[in-house]
N, C-alpha and C positions, 0 to 999 in steps of 0.2 A: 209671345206665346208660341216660339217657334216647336214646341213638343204638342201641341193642336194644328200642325200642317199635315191635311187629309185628311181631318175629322170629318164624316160624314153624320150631320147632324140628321135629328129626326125628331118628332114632336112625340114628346112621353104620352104614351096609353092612358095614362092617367089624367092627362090634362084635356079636360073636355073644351066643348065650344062654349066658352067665357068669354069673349070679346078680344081674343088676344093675348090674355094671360097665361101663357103656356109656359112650361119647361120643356129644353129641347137634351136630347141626350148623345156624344157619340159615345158608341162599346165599339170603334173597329179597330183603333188603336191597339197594338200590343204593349199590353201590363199598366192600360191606364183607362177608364170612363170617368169624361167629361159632362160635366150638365152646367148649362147657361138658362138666361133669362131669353126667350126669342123676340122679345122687344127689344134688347140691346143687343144684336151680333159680334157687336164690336169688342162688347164688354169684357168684363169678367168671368172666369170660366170657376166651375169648381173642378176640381181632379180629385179622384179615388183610383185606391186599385181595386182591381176585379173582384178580391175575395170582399173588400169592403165595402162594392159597392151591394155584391152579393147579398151580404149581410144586414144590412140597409134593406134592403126590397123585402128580405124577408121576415122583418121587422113590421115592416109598412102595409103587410097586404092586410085585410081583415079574417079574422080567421072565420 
């Protein structure tokens, strides 16, 4: 995963205190946002781009 060197992870807003089950997200990357499980660091990453990830959120919020 060397295009996730520098990701500056961060625990998504959305993910409250559940015992650990969070999504974490980096957006510092240019032309790509990352989100993982924060139980596995190690893991698997998903990648989007900006506009998609964009899109997605704005899908997601509740109106």
């Amino acid at each position: 995963m060397a295009e996730l060197t520098g990701a500056q992870w961060r625990k998504s807003t959305r993910s409250g205190d559940n015992g650990g089950n969070c999504v974490e997200v980096a957006d510092n990357l240019p032309g790509l946002v990352a989100v993982r499980d924060s139980k596995d660091s190690d893991g698997p990453a998903l990648t989007f781009s900006p506009t998609a990830w964009s899109s997605f959120i704005r899908a997601a919020k509740p109106c």
